[in-house]
C-alpha positions as a Markdown table, in Angstrom:
| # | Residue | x | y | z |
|---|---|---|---|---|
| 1 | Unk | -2.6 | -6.8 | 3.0 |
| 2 | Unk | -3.6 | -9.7 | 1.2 |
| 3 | Unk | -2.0 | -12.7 | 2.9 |
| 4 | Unk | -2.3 | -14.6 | -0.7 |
| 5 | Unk | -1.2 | -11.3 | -2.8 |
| 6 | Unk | 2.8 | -11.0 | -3.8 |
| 7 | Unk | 4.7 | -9.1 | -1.4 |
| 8 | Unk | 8.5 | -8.1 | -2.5 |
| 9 | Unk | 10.9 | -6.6 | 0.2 |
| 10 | Unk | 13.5 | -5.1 | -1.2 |
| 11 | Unk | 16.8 | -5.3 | 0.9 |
| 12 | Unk | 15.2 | -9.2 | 2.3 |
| 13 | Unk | 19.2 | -9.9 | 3.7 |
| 14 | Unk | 19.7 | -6.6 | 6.0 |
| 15 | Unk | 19.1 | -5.5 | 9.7 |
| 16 | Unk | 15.2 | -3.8 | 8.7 |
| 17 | Unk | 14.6 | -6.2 | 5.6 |
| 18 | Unk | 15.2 | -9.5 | 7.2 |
| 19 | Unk | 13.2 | -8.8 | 10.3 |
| 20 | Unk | 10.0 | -7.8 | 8.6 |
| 21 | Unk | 10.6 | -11.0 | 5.9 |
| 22 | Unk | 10.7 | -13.1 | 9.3 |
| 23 | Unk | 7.6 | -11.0 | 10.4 |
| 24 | Unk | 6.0 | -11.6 | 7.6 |
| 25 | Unk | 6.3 | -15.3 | 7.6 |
| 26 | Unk | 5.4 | -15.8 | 11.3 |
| 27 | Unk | 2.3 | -13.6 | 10.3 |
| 28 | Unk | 1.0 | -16.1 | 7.8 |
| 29 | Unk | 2.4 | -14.1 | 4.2 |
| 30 | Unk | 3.2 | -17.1 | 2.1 |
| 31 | Unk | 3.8 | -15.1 | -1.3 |
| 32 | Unk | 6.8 | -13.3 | -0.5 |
| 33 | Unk | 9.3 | -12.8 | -3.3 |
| 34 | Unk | 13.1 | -11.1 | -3.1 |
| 35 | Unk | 16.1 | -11.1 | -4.9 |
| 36 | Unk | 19.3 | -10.5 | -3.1 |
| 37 | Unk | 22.0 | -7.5 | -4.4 |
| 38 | Unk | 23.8 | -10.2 | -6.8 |
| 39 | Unk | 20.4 | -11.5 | -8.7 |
| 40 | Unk | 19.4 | -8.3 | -9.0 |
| 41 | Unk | 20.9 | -4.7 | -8.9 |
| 42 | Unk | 18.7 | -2.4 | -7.7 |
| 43 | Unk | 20.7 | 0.4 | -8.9 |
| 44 | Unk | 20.1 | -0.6 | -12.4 |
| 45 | Unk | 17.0 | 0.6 | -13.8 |
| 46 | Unk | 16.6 | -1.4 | -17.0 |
| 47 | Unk | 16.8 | -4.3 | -14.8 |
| 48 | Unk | 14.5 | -2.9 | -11.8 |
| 49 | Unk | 12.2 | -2.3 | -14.4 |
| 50 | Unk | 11.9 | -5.3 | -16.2 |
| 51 | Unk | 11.8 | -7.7 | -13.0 |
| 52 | Unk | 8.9 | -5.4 | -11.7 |
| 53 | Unk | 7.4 | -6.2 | -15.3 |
| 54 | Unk | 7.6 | -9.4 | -15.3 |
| 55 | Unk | 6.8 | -10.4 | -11.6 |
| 56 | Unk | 3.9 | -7.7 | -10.6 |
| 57 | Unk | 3.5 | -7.6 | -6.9 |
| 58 | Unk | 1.0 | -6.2 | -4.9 |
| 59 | Unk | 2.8 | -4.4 | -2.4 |
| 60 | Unk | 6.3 | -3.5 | -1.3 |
| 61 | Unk | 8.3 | -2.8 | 1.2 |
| 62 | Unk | 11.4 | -0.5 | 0.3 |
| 63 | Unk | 14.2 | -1.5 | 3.3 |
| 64 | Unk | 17.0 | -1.8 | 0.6 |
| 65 | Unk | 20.0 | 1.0 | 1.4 |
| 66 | Unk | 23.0 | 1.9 | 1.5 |
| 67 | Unk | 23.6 | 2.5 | 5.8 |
| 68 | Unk | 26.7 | 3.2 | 7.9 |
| 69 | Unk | 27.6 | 5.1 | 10.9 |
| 70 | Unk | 29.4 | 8.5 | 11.2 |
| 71 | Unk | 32.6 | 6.8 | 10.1 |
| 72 | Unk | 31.1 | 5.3 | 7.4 |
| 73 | Unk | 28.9 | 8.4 | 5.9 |
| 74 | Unk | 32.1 | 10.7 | 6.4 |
| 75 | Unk | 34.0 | 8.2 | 4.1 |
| 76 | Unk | 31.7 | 7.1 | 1.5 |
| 77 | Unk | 29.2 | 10.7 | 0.9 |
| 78 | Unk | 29.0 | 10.1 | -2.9 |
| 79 | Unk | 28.3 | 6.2 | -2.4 |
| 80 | Unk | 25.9 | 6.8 | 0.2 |
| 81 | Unk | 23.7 | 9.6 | -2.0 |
| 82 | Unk | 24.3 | 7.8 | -5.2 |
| 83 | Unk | 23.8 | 4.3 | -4.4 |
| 84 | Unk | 19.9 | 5.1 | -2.3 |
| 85 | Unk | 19.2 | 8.1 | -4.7 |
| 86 | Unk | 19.1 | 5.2 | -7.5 |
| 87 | Unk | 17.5 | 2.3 | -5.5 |
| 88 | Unk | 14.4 | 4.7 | -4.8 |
| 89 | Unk | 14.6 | 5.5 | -8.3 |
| 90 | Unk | 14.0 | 2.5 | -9.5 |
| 91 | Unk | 11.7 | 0.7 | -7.3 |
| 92 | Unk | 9.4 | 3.7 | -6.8 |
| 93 | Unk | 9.0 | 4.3 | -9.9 |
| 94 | Unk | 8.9 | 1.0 | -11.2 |
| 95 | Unk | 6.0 | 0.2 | -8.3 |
| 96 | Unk | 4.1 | 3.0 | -10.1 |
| 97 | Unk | 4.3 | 1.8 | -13.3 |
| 98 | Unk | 3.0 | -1.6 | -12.5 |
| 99 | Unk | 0.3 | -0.6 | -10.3 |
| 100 | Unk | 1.4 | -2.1 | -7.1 |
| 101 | Unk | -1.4 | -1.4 | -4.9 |
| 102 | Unk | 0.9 | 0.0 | -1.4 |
| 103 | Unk | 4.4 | 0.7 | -0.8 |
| 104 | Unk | 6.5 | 1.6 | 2.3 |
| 105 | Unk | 9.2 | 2.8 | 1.9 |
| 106 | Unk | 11.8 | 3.1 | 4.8 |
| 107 | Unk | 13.4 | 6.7 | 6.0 |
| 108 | Unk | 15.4 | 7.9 | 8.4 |
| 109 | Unk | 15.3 | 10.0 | 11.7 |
| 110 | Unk | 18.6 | 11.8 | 10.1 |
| 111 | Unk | 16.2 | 13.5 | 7.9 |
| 112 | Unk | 15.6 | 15.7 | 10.7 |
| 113 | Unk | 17.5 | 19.0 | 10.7 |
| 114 | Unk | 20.7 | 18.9 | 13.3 |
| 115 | Unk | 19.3 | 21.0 | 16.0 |
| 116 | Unk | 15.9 | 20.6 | 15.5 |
| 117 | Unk | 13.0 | 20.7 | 18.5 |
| 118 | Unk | 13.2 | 17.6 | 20.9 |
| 119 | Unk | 11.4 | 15.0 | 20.7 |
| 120 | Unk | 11.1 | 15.5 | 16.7 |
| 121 | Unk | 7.9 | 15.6 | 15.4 |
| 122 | Unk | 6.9 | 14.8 | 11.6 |
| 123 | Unk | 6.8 | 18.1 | 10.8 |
| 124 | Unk | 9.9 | 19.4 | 11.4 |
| 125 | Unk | 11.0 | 18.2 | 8.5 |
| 126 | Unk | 13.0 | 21.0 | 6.1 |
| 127 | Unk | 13.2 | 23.6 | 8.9 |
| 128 | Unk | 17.0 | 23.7 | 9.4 |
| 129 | Unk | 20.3 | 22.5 | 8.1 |
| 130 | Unk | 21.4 | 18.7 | 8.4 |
| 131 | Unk | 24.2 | 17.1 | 10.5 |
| 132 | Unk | 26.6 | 17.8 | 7.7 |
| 133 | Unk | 28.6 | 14.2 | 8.8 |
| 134 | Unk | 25.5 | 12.6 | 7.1 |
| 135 | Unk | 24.0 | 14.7 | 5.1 |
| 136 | Unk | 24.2 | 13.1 | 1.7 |
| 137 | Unk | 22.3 | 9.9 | 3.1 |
| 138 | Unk | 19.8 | 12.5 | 4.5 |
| 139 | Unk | 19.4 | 14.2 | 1.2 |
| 140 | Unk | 19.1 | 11.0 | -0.6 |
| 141 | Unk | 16.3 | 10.0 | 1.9 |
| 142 | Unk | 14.3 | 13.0 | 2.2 |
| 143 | Unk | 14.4 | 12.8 | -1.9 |
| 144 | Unk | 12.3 | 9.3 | -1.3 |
| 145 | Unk | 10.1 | 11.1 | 0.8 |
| 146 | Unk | 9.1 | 13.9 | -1.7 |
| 147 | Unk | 8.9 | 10.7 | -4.4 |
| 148 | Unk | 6.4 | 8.9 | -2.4 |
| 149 | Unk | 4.5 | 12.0 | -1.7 |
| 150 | Unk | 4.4 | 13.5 | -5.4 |
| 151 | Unk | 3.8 | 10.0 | -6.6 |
| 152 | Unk | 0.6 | 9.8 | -4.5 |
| 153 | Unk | 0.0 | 13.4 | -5.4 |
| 154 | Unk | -0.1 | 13.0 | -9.2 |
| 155 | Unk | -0.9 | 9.9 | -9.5 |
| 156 | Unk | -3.1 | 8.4 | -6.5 |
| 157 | Unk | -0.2 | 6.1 | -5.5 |
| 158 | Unk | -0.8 | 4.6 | -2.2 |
| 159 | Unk | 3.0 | 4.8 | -1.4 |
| 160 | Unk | 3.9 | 6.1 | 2.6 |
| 161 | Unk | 7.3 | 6.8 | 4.1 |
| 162 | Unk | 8.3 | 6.1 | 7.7 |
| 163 | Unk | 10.8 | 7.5 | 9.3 |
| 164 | Unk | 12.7 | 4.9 | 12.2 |
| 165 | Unk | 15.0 | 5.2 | 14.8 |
| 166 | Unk | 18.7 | 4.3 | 15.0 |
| 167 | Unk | 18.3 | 0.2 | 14.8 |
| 168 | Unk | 19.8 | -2.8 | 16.1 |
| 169 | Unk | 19.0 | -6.4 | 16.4 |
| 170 | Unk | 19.6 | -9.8 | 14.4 |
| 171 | Unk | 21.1 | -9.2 | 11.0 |
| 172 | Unk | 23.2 | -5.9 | 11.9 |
| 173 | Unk | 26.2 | -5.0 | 11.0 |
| 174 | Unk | 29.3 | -5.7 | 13.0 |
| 175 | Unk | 32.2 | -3.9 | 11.5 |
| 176 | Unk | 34.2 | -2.0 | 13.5 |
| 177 | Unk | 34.3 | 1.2 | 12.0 |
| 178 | Unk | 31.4 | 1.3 | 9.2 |
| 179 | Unk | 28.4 | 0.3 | 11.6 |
| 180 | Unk | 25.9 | 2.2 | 13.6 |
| 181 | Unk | 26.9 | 2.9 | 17.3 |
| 182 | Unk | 25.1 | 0.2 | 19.2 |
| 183 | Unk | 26.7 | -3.2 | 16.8 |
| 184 | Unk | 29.7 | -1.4 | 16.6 |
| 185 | Unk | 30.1 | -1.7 | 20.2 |
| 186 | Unk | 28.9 | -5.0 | 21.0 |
| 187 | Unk | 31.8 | -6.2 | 18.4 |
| 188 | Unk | 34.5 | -3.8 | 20.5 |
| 189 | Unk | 33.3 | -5.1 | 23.7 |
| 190 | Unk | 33.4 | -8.6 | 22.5 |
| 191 | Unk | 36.9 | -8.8 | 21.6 |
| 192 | Unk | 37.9 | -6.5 | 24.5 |
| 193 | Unk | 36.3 | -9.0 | 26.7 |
| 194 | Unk | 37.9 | -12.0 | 24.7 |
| 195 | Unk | 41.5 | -9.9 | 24.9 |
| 196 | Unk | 41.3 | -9.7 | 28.8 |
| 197 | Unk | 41.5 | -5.5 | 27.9 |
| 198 | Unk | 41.4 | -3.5 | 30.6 |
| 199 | Unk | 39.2 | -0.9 | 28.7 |
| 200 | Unk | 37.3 | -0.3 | 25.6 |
| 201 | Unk | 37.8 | 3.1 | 23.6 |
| 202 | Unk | 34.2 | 4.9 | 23.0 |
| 203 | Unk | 34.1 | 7.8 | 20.2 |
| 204 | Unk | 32.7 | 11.2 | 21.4 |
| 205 | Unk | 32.1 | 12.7 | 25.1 |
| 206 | Unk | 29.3 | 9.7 | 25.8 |
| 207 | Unk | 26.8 | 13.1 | 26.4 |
| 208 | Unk | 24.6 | 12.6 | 23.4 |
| 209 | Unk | 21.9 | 11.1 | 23.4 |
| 210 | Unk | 20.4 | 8.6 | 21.3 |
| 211 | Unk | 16.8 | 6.8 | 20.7 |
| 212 | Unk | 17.4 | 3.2 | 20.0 |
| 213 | Unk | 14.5 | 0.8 | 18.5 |
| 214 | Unk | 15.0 | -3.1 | 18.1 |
| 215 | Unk | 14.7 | -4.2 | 14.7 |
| 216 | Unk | 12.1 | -6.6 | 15.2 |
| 217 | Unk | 9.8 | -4.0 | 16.7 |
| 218 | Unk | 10.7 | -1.9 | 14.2 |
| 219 | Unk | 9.2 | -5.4 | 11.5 |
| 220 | Unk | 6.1 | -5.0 | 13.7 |
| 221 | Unk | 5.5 | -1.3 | 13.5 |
| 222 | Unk | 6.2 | -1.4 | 9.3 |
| 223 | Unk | 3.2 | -4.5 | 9.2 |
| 224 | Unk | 1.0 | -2.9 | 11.6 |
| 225 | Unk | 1.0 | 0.7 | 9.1 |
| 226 | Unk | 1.0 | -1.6 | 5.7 |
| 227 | Unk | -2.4 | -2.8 | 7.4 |
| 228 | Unk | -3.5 | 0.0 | 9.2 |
| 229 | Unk | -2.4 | 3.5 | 7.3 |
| 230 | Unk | -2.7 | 5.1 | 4.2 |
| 231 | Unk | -1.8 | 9.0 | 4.7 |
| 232 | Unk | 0.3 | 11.1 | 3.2 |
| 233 | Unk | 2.2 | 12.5 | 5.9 |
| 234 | Unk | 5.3 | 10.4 | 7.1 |
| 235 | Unk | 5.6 | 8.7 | 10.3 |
| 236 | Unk | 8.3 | 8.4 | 13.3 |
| 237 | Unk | 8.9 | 5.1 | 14.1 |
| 238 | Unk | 10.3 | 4.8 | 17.8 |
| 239 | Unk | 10.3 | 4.5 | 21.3 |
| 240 | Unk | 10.1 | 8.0 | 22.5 |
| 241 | Unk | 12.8 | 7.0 | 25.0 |
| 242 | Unk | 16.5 | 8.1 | 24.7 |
| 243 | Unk | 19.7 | 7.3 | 26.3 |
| 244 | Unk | 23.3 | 8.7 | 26.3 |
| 245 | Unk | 25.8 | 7.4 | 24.5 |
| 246 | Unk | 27.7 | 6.4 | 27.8 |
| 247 | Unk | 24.8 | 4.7 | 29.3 |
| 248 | Unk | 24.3 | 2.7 | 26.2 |
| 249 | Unk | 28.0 | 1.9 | 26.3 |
| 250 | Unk | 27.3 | 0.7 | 30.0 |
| 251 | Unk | 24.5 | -1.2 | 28.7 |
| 252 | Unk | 26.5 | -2.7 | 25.9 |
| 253 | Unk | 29.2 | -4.0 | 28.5 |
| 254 | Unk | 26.7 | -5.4 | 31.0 |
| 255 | Unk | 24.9 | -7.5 | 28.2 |
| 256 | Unk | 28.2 | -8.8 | 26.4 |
| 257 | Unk | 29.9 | -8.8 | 30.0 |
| 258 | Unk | 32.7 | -6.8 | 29.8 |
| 259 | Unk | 34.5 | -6.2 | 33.2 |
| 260 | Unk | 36.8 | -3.3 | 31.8 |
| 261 | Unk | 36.8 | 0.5 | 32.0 |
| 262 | Unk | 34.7 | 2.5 | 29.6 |
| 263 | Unk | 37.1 | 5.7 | 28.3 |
| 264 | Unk | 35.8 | 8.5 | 26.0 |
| 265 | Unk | 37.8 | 9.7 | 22.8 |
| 266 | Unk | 36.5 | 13.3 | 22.3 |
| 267 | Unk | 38.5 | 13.5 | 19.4 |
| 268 | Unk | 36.1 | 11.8 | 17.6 |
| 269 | Unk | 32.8 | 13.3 | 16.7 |
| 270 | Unk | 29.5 | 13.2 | 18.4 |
| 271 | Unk | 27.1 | 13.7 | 15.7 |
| 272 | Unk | 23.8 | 15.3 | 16.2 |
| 273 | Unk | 23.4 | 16.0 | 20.0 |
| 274 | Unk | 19.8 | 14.5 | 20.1 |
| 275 | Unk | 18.1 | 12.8 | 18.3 |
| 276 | Unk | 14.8 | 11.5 | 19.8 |
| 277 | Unk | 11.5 | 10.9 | 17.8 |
| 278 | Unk | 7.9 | 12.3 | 18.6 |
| 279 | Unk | 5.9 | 8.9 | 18.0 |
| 280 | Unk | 2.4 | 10.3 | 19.3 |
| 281 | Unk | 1.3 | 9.6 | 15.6 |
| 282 | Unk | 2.1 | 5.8 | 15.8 |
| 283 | Unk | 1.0 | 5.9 | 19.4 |
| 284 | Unk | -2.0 | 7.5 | 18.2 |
| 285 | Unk | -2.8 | 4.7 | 15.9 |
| 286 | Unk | -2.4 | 1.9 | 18.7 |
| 287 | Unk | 1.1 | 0.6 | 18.4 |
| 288 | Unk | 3.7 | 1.1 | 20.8 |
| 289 | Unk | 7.4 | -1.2 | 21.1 |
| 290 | Unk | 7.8 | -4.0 | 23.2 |
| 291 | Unk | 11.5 | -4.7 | 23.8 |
| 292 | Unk | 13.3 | -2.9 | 26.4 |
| 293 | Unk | 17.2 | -1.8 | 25.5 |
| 294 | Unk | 18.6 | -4.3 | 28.0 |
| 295 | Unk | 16.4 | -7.5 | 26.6 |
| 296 | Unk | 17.3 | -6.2 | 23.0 |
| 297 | Unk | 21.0 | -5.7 | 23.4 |
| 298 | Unk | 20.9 | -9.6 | 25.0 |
| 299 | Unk | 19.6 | -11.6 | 22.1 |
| 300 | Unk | 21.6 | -9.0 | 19.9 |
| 301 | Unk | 24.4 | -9.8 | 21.5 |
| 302 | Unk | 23.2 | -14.0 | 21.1 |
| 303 | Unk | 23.1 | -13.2 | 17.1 |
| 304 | Unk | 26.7 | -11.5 | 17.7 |
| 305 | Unk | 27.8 | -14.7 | 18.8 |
| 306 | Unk | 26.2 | -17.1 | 16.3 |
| 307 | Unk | 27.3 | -15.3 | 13.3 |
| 308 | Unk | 30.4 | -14.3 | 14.0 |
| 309 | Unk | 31.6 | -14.9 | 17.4 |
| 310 | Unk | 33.2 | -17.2 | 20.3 |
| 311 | Unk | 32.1 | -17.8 | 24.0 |
């Protein structure tokens, strides 16, 4: 990418969007433009259509979605296939129409069917039935991935899809029941702590296990492709490492410094027993994460406590 070309993240505020603006920035990219959900509805395609018009970037990066955890996709399905179905929509299409030159746009490694093969390779994509708790998100997303693909297809568009882990980092998501597993804890663990609770309530059996990427490696990886791919195929964006759900939770307490008991509520759901990506494609290309789990959860833990909470 041009480092004097307009660059427009879509979704600039959120956990993915807001690391790779900051990425971006650090990187030298001085024509960044972005418009947050009140200046400009993405789900609106008059609107989409006629800022794309009028503005013209170069290329895009497509980080803005609707996300939640299992509590939150259970809740909200027809939100969370209606809202991302549109924003695709619009800003794909819109991209082709004004001839921006690349475009990433962000998946999911809940596109993957339920019980598919571990580690989950690219391909396994469409060869078995979804984890029906988030299945409408899935849907939506895969949908983006066949619209980047046909787009290129038809029309030549340079437009690839990459598929990251589950995410944490600066910028997440804190609330109790609608966020993803890792932010979701460091909030209960907090207030636990804060409390003087003798124990913090987990959902699930703490067996499965989970592939967790730092947001800002996550930034990295998404710069590194923009500069460095232009296939067709999509690709996994991860660690290639997994943890359970207990040992995260163990990790979680040790970085917010809990000193209470862990205790499982199996009435809860687990969601998708594993769910660990095959990154030899990334690795492939030279790029490979740099933040352990424990040094992650730390400074996420920092941004818990800037944003939101007390010592």
């Amino acid at each position: 990418m041009d480092k004097k070309e307009k660059i427009y993240i879509a979704g600039h505020t959120g956990l993915v969007g807001g690391a790779i603006t900051r990425k971006l920035v650090s990187l030298g990219y001085a024509n960044l433009v972005y418009k947050t959900i009140e200046e400009m509805d993405l789900t609106r395609q008059e609107i989409v259509e006629r800022w794309f018009e009028k503005e013209k970037p170069a290329y895009v990066i497509l980080a803005a979605a609707k996300v939640g955890g299992i509590h939150a996709n259970n809740t909200y399905p027809a939100e969370f296939i209606y809202i991302n179905l549109q924003i695709q929509n619009n800003v794909i299409h819109s991209a082709y129409k004004t001839g921006v030159k690349k475009l990433l746009f962000l998946g999911s490694s809940c596109i993957y069917p339920k019980f598919a093969p571990q580690p989950m390779k690219e391909e396994y994509l469409m060869t078995g039935a979804l984890e029906p708790t988030n299945a409408p998100y899935a849907t939506a997303k895969i949908a983006g991935i066949c619209m980047c693909q046909s787009y290129r297809r038809q029309y030549g568009c340079n437009f690839i899809a990459v598929m990251p882990t589950n995410l944490y980092g600066p910028g997440d998501n804190y609330h109790p029941t609608d966020s993803h597993v890792l932010p979701a804890l460091i909030r209960r663990f907090h207030e636990a702590k804060l409390a003087g609770a003798k124990q913090v309530s987990v959902w699930g059996t703490g067996t499965a296990k989970r592939e967790f990427l730092y947001n800002e490696d996550l930034a990295d990886a998404c710069v590194f492709l923009m500069n460095n791919y232009d296939g067709a195929e999509i690709v996994n964006i991860g660690t290639g490492e997994e943890v359970s759900i207990a040992d995260a939770a163990q990790a979680v307490k040790k970085a917010v410094g809990f000193e209470g008991e862990i205790v499982f509520d199996t009435s809860k759901p687990d969601g998708t027993p594993r769910k660990l990506l095959d990154c030899s494609r990334i690795h492939g290309m030279g790029w490979k994460h740099s933040t352990t789990l424990e040094a992650g959860l730390v400074k996420a833990y920092a941004d818990y406590l800037e944003r939101f909470g007390k010592k």
